[in-house]
N, C-alpha and C positions, 0 to 999 in steps of 0.2 A: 504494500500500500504506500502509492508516494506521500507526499508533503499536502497537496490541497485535498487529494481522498479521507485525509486522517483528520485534517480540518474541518471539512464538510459532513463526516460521517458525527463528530463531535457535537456539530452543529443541531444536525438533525437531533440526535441525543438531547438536545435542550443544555447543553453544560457551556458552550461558545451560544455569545448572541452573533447576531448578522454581522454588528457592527465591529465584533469582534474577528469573525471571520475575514468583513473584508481587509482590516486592519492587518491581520497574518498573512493575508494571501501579499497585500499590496508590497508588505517588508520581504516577501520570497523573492518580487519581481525585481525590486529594488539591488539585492543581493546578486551583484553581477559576478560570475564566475570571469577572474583574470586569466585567463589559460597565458602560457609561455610559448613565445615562438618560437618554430624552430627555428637555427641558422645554420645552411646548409656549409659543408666545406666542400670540394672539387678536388679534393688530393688524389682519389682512386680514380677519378673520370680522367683527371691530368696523364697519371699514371698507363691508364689503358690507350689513351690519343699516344702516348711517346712507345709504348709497344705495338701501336699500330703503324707510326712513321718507324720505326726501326725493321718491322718486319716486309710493307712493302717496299722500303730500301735493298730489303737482302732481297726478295723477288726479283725488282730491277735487276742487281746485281747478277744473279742466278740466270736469270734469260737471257743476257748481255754473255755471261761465259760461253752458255751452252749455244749462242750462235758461232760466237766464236771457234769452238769446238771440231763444231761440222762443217770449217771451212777447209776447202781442198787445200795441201800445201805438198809440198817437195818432199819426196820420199827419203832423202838423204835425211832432213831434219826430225822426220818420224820416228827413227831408227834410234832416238838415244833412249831414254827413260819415261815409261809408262806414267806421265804426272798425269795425264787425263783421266784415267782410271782413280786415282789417289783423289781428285778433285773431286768426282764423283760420290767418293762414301763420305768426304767431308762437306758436302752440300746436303747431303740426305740425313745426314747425325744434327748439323743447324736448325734443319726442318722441322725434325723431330723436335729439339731440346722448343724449340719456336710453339711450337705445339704444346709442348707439354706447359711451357710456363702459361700458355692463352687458358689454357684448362685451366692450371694453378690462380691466375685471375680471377676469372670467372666466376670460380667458387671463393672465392676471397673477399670480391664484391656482392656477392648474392648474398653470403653470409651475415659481412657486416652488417649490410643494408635490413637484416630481418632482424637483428641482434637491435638496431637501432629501432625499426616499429616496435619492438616487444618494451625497451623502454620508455617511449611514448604512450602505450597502452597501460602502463604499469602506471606512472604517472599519474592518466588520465582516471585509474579506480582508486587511485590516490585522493586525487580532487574529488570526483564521487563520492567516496566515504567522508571526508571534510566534509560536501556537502550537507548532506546525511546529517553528518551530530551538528551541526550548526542547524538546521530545521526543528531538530527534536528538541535541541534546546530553547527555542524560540515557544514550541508550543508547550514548552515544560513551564517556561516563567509565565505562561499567560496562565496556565491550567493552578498557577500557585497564586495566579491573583484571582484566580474565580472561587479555589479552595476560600481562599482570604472571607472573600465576599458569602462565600455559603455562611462559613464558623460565625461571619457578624451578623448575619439576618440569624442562625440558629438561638444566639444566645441572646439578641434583642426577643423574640419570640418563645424562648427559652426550652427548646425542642430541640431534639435529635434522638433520633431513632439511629441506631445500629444494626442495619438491614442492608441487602442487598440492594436492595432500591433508595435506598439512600442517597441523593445527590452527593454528598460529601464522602461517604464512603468511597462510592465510585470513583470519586474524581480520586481521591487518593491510592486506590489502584491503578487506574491510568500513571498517574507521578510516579509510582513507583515501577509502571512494567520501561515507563517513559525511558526511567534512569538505570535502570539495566542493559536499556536498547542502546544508550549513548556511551555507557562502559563498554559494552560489546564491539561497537563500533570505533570505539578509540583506541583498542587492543586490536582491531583485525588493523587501523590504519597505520598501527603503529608497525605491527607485522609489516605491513605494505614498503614503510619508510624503509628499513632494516634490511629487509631483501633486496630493496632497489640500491640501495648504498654498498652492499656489499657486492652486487654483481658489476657496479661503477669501478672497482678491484680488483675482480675477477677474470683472470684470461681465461676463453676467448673473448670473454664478453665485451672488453674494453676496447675493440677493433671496431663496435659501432661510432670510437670518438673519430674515427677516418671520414664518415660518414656526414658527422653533424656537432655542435654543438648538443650536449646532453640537458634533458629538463632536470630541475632540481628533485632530490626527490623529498623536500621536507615540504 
């Protein structure tokens, strides 16, 4: 149940008036979430542009040999030392190694780049949970000034029943399940901090800072 269902449901219950309500809703609206922006860095995009001019470098290179190659020439000068051969497995071992590092990239950048949403997302149920206990505590201080207001109409009238239908009973169940809810919530947020702090240290994790500046995670 979000924020204005819990209000509303309250409402209905007769323990929030109207004017109470829209008073909670309007301070939800008011309560603008600051989210942090990312800022992007370019070090892996740089990195992959300067492996791709190096690699169709060695292509030109390679095509330029291998014309070379196949050009007719003077049999006398054929006759020394098989380099053309030699040239050949040393062309194909560059390739390879070319290859293998594009793969080694690849998964490099992929990596980081999900190592970096996953801290963004962590963040983001960060700020959710703040959310959260800042709402419940909103409607915890209203629900102690309505408590307030039952106790004083009780003891002007000098009544109180100890029932379950008791407006003031009630409400003081609510406050109490209220303040449980925001314990809870302030222990999973703090788990949330904890975890996000400690993977900001943790290799590989710390290859998302290639990627981006990181959000905070308090």
């Amino acid at each position: 149940m979000n924020y204005k269902q819990k209000i509303e449901e309250l409402t209905q219950k007769g323990i929030f008036t109207e004017e109470q309500a829209e008073k909670l809703k309007g301070s939800s609206s008011k309560e603008k979430e600051t989210e942090s922006k990312s800022t992007r860095y370019f070090t892996l995009e740089l990195l992959g542009i300067v492996l791709l001019f190096l690699s169709a470098v060695y292509i030109f290179i390679s095509v330029g040999s291998a014309e070379n190659m196949n050009t007719v020439e003077d049999v006398a000068h054929s006759l020394n030392v098989p380099v053309q051969s030699g040239l050949t497995v040393q062309n194909s071992f560059l390739l390879v190694f070319l290859l293998l590092v594009a793969v080694l990239y690849l998964f490099l950048y992929l990596y980081a780049q999900n190592r970096y949403k996953n801290f963004w997302h962590m963040t983001g149920e960060i700020r959710q949970v703040e959310s959260d206990i800042h709402e419940r505590i909103v409607i915890e201080k209203e629900l102690t000034k309505t408590l307030k207001n039952f106790l004083e109409d009780e003891k002007k009238n000098d009544v109180f029943v100890d029932t379950e239908e008791n407006s003031t009973v009630h409400v003081m169940k609510i406050i109490e399940e209220m303040k449980k809810a925001i314990r809870s919530q302030k222990e999973k947020m703090k788990a949330l901090q904890e975890e996000c702090k400690r993977k900001e240290k943790l290799f590989p994790d710390t290859l998302a800072k290639l990627i981006g500046k990181l959000p905070y995670c308090n």
